[in-house]
C-alpha positions as CSV (number, residue, x, y, z in Angstrom):
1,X,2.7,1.5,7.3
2,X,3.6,0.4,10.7
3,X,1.7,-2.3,10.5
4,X,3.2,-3.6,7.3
5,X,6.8,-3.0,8.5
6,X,6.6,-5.1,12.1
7,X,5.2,-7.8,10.4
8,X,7.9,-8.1,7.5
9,X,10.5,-7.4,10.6
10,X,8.1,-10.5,12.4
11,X,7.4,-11.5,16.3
12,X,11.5,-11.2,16.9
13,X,12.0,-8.1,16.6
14,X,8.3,-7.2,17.9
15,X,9.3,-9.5,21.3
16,X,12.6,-6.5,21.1
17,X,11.4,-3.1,20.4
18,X,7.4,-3.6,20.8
19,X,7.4,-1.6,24.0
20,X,9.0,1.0,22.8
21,X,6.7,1.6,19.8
22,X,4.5,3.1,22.6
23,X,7.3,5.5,24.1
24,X,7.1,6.5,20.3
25,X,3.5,6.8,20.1
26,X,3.4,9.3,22.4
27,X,6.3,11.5,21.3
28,X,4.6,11.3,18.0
29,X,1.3,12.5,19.9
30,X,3.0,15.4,21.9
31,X,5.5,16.7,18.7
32,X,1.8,16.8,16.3
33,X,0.1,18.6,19.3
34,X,2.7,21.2,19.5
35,X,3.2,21.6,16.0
36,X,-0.8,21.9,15.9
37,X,-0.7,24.7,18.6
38,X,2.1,26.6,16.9
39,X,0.4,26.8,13.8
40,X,-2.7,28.1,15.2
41,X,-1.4,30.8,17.6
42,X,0.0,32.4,14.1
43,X,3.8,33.1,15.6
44,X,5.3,30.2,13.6
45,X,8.2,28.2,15.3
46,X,8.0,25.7,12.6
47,X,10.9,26.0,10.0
48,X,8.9,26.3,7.0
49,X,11.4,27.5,4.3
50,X,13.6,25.0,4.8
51,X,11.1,22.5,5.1
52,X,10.4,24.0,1.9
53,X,13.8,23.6,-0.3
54,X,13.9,19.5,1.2
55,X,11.0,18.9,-0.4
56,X,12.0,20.2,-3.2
57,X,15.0,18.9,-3.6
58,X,13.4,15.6,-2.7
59,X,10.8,16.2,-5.6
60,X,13.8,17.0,-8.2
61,X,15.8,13.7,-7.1
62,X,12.4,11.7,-7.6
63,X,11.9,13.1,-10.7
64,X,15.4,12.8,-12.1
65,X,15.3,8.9,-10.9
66,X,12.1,8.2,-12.7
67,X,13.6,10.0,-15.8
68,X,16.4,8.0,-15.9
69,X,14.4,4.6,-16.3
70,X,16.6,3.2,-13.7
71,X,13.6,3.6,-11.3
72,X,11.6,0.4,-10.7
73,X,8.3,2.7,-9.7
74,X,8.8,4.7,-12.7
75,X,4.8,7.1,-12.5
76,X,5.1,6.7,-8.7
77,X,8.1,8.5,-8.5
78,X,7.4,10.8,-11.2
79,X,3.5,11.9,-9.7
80,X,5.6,11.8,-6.1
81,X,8.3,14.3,-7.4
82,X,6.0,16.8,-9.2
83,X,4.0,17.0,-6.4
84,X,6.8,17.5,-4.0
85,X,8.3,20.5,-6.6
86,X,4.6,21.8,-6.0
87,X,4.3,22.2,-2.7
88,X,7.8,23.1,-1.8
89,X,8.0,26.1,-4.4
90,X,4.7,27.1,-2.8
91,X,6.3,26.8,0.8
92,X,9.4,28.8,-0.4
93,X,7.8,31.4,-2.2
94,X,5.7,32.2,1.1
95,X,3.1,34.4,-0.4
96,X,-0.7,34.5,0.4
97,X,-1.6,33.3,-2.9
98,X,0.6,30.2,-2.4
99,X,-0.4,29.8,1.5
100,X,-4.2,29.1,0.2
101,X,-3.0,27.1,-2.6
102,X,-1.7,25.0,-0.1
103,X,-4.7,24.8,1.8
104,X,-6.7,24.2,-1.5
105,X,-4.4,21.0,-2.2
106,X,-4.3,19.6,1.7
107,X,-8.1,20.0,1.5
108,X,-8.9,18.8,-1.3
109,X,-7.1,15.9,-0.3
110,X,-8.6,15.1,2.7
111,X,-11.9,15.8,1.3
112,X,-11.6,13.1,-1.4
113,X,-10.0,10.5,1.1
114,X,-13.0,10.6,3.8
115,X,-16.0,10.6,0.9
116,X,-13.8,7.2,-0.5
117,X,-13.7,6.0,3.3
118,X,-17.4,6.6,3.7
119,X,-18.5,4.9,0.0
120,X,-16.5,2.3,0.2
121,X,-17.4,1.5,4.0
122,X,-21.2,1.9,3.0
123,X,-21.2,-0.5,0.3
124,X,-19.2,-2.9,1.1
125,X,-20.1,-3.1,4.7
126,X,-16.9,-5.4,5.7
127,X,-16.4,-5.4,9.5
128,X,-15.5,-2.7,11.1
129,X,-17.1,-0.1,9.0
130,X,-18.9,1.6,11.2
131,X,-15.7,2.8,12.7
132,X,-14.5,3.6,9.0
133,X,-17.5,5.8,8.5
134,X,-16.5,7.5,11.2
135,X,-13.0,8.0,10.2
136,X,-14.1,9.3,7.6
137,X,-16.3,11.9,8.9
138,X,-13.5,12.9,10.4
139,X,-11.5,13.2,7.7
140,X,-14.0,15.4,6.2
141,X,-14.0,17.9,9.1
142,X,-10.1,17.8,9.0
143,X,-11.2,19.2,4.9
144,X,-13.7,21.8,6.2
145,X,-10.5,23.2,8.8
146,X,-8.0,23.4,5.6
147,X,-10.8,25.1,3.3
148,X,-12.0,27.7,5.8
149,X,-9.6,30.7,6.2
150,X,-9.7,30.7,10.5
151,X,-7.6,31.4,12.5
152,X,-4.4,32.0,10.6
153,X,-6.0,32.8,7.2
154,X,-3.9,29.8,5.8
155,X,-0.9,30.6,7.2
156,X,-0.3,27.6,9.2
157,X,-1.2,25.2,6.4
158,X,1.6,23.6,5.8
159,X,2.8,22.9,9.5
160,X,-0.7,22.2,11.1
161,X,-0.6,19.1,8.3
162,X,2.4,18.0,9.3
163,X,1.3,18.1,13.1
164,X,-1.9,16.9,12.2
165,X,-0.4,13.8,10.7
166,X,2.0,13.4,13.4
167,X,-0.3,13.2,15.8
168,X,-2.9,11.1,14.1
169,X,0.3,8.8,13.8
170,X,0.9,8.7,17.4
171,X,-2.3,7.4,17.9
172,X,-1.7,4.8,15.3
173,X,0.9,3.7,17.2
174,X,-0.8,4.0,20.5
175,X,-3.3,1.9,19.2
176,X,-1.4,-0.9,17.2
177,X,0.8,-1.5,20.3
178,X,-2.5,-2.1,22.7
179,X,-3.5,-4.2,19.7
180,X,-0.3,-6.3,19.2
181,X,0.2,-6.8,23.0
182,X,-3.4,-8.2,23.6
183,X,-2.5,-11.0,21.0
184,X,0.5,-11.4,22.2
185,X,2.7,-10.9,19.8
186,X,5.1,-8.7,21.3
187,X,6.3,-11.7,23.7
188,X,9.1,-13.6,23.3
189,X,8.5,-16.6,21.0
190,X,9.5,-20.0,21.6
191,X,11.8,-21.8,20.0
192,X,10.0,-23.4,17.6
193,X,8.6,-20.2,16.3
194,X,12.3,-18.8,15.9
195,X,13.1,-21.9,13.9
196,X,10.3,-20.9,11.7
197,X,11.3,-17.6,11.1
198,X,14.5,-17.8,10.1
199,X,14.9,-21.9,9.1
200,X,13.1,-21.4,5.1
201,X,13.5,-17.9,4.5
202,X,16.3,-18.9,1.4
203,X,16.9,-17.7,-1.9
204,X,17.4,-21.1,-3.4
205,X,14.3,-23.0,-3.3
206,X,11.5,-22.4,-6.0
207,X,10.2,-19.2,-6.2
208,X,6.6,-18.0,-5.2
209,X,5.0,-16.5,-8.0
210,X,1.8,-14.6,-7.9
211,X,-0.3,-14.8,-11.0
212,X,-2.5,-12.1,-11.8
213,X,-5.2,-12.1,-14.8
214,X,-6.4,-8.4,-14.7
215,X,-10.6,-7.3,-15.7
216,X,-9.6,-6.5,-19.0
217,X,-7.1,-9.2,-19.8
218,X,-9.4,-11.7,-18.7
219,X,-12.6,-10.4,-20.2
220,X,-14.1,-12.8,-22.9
221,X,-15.4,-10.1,-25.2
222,X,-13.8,-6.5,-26.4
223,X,-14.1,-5.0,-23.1
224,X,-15.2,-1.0,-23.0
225,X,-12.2,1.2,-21.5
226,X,-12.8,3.3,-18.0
227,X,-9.7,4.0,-17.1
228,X,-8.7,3.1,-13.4
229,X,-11.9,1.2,-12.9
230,X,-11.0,-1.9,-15.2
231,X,-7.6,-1.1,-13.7
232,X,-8.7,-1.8,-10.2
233,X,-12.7,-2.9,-10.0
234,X,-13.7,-4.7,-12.9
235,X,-14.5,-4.5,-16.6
236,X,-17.3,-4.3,-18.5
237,X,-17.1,-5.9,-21.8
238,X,-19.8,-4.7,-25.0
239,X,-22.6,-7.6,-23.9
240,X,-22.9,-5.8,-20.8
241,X,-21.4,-8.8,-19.0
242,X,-19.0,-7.9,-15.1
243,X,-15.1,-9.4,-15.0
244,X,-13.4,-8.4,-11.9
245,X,-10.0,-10.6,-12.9
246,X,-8.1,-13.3,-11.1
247,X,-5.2,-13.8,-8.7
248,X,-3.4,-16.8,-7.2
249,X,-0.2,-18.2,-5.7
250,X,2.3,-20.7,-6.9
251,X,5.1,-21.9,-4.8
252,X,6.7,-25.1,-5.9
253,X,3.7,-27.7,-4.9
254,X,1.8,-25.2,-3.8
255,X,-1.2,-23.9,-5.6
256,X,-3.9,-21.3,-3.8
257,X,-6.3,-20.1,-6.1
258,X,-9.8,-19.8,-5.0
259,X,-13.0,-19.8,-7.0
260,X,-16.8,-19.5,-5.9
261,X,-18.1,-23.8,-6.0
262,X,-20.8,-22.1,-8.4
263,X,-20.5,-19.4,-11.0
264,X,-21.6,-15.7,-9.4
265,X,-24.5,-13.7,-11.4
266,X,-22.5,-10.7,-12.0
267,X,-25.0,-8.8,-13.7
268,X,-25.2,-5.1,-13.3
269,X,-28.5,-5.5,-11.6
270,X,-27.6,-7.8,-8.8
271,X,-23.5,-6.7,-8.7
272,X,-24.3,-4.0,-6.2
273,X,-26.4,-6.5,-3.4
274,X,-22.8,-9.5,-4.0
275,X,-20.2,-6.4,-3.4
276,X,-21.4,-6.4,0.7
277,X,-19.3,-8.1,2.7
278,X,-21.1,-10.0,5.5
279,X,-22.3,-14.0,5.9
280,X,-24.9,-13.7,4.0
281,X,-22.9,-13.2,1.0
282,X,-20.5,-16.3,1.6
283,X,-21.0,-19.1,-0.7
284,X,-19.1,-22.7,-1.5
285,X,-15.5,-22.1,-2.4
286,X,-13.1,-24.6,-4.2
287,X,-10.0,-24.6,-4.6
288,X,-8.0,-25.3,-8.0
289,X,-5.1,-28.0,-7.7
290,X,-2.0,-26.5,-9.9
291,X,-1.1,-23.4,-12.4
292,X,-1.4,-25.4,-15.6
293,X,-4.4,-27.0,-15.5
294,X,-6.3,-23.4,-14.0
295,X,-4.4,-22.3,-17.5
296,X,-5.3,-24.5,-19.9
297,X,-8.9,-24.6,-19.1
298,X,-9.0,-20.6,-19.0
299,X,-6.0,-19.0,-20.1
300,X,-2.4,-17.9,-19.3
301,X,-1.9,-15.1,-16.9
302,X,-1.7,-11.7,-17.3
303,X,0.8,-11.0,-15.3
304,X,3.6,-12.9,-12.9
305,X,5.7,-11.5,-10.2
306,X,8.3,-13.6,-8.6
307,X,9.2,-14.0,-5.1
308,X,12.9,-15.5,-4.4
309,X,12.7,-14.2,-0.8
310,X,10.3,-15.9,1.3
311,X,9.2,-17.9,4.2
312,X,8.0,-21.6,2.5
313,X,7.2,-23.3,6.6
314,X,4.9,-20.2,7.1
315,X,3.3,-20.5,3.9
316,X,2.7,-23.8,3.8
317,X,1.1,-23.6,7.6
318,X,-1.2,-21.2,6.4
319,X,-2.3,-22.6,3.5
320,X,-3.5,-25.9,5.4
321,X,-5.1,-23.6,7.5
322,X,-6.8,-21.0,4.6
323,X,-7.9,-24.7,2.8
324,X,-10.1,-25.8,5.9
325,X,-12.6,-23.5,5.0
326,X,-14.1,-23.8,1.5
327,X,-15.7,-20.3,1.7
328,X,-16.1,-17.9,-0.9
329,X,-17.4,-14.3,-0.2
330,X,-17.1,-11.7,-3.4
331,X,-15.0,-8.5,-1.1
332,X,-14.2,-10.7,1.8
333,X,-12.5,-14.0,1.1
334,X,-12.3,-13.9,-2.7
335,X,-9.1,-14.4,-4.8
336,X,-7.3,-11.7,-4.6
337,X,-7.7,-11.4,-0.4
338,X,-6.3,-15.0,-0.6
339,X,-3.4,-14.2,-2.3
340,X,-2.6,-11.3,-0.4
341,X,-3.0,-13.1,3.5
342,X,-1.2,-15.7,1.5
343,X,1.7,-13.1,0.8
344,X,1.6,-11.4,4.4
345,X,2.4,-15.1,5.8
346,X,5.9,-16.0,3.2
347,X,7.0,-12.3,4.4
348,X,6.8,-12.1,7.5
349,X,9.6,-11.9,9.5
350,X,11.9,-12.1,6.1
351,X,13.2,-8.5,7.0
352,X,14.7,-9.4,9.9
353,X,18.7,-8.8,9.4
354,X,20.6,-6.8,12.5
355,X,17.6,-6.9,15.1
356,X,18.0,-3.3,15.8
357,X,16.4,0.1,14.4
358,X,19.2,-0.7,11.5
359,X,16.4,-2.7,10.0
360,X,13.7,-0.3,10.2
361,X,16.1,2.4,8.4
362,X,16.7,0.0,5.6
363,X,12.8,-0.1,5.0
364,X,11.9,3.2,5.0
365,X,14.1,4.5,3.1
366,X,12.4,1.8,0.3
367,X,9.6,4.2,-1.0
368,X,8.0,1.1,-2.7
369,X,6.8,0.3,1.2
370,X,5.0,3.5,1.6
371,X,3.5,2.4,-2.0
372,X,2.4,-1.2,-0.3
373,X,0.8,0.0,3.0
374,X,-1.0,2.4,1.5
375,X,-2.4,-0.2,-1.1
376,X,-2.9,-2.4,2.0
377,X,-4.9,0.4,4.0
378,X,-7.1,0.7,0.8
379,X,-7.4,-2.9,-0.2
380,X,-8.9,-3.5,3.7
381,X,-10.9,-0.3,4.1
382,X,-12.5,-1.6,0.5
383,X,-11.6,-4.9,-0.9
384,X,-8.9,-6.7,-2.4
385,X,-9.1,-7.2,-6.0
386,X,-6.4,-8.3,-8.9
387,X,-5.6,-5.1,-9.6
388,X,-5.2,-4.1,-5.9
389,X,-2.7,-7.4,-5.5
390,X,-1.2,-7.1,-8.7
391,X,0.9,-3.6,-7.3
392,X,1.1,-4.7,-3.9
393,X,3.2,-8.0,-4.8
394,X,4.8,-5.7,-7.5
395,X,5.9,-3.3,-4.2
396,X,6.7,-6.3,-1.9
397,X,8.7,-8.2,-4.8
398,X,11.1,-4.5,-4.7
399,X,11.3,-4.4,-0.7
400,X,12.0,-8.4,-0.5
401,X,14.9,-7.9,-3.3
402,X,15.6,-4.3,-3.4
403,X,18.4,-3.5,-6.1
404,X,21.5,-4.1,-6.0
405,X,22.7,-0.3,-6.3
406,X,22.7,2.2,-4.0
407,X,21.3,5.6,-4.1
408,X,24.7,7.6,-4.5
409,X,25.6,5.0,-7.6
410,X,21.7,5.1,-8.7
411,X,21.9,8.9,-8.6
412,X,25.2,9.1,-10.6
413,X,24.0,6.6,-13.0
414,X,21.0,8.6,-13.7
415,X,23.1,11.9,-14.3
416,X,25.4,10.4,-16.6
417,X,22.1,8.7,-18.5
418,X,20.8,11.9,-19.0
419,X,23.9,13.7,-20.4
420,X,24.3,10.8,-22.7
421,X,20.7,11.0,-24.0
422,X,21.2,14.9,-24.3
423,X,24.3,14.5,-26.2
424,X,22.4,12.4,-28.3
425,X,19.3,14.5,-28.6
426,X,22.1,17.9,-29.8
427,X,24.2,15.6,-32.1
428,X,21.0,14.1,-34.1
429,X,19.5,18.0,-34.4
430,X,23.0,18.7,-36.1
């Protein structure tokens, strides 16, 4: 997430506050260590129960927000709220049967999170995934710890998470600082880069639109439903025949849409061998020139999300510089990664308003960023595909032009939508 938010907040603000994202890296580091260490010793300093009643209250707002249909992230908030009633009536209630509960959930969680790490890393085999493998090993023995009842006998559940996250964070941070400073992006930028960031970020030029065709919308025969699959892989129509959908990016003049020079074999049989990501993979790419003539000789797209926010210099620079390679790899530079590097250069450095930590409030308090980098984190520990793209731009589209009402007025417009809808409800059983 911190990785997503400096770049929408772009190299000015990184040239202001990047050293201190490594004073905060190491707070981070010490606060999860302690918390750690007090959940282990069994005397608890953490302040459980009323850790407890925030989340749920937190859970009851999300849920009440979604309810309304006032919420732009309508499941997201409702999944997000049941789960946060969950595990705060468990911390509340404070008994041993809702202690393993706890550890049950946190477990199980981390469990399914390192075997996707590992799968994904092992078939794919993008760069890096060595190190993912690892990770996720990790992640695994971080399950086994929650599972097993030593030494508190799930006592410290809840708080050895939260330490454990906040000092895996830390090193994040620790980590993306070293990272950021060795490319230099952290140092002050010139003034030509300024002029970039700020000169075309306007709300009055043609908008960016990202097209999406998803696996099953764009699948030539009746395709044969697996729920979250077609959603996010591909679909499988009834001849047996692979779609794994389509994305691209129209801005004005602009057209990125990328396409292997030669149709893939996407049979079953040789699917598993094209979804590895190294060289020997990459194949001729082209590149189709404009929206209408991509639609006419296929179809319409599925689906279209608007950007009226968004840096056109920085997205025209990199497309001349994405269009010098005619390279197409199936997980590594395929459509969907295209669009996405493609939306990553128009927002960056958009968020940048005050200058100051004012900016980084206003973000994450946007829960539809928490919804992007973790789509981000999977889309690059996996691949990007349509579907993957589709709910990032959906998420990005929200943070870029959030709406135009603030929580209070978005909470009381909710609460008077609900009586009205009840009043309905007892007048029509009259």
């Amino acid at each position: 997430m911190i990785q997503l938010l400096l770049l929408l907040l772009g190299p000015r603000f990184a040239s202001r506050h990047l050293s201190k994202l490594l004073a905060f890296g190491f707070l981070w580091l010490a606060i999860g260590v302690f918390v750690v260490f007090d959940a282990l010793d069994g005397a608890l300093w953490f302040p459980l129960h009323s850790f407890g009643i925030l989340l749920l209250i937190e859970g009851v707002v999300a849920i009440i927000l979604a309810h309304s249909g006032l919420s732009l992230q309508t499941r997201f908030r409702y999944v997000k709220g049941a789960i946060g009633v969950l595990i705060g009536v468990l911390v509340i209630t404070r008994h041993s049967y809702s202690d393993f509960a706890l550890a049950m959930l946190f477990g199980a969680g981390f469990a399914l999170e390192g075997l996707l790490l590992i799968a994904a890393a092992w078939v794919v085999r993008y760069r890096h995934w060595r190190s993912t493998i690892a990770l996720g090993v990790f992640t695994l023995v971080l399950a086994v710890i929650f599972f097993q009842p030593y030494p508190t006998h799930y006592h410290g559940t809840v708080p050895y998470c939260i330490g454990m996250w906040l000092a895996t964070s830390g090193v994040r941070m620790i980590w993306l600082y070293r990272r950021q400073r060795k490319s230099g992006y952290g140092r002050e930028p010139n003034l030509d880069t300024l002029r970039d960031t700020v000169g075309e970020v306007a709300t009055d030029m043609q908008p960016m639109v990202v097209h999406v065709w998803t696996p099953v919308g764009s699948s030539k025969n009746a395709a044969l439903r697996r729920p979250v699959i077609d959603r996010y892989i591909a679909a499988v129509d009834v001849k047996g025949v692979i779609s794994t959908g389509h994305a691209s990016l129209e801005a004005g003049s602009l057209y990125l849409s990328l396409y292997p020079a030669v149709e893939i074999d996407r049979s079953p049989d040789e699917f598993g061998r094209l979804l590895r990501a190294d060289s020997s993979n990459d194949v001729r790419g082209r590149y189709l020139p404009n929206y209408p003539e991509e639609a006419a000789a296929w179809c319409e797209s599925t689906m279209k999300i608007a950007f009226r926010r968004y840096n056109a210099m920085r997205l025209r620079d990199f497309e001349q510089r994405y269009k010098s390679k005619e390279i197409y790899n199936l997980t590594n530079r395929n459509c969907s990664s295209t669009v996405a590097e493609a939306i990553d250069a128009a927002l960056e450095g958009t968020e940048y308003r005050t200058g100051d930590w004012r900016d980084v409030v206003r973000l994450i308090m946007l829960p539809e960023l928490w919804i992007a980098a973790q789509l981000r984190h999977r889309a690059q520990t996996m691949a990007w595909t349509p579907g993957l793209v589709l709910d990032y731009a959906r998420a990005l589209r929200v943070v870029s032009q959030p709406p135009a009402i603030g929580w209070i007025a978005l909470a009381a417009l909710a609460w008077r939508q609900s009586r009205r809808a009840r009043r309905t409800h007892e007048s029509e059983s009259i």
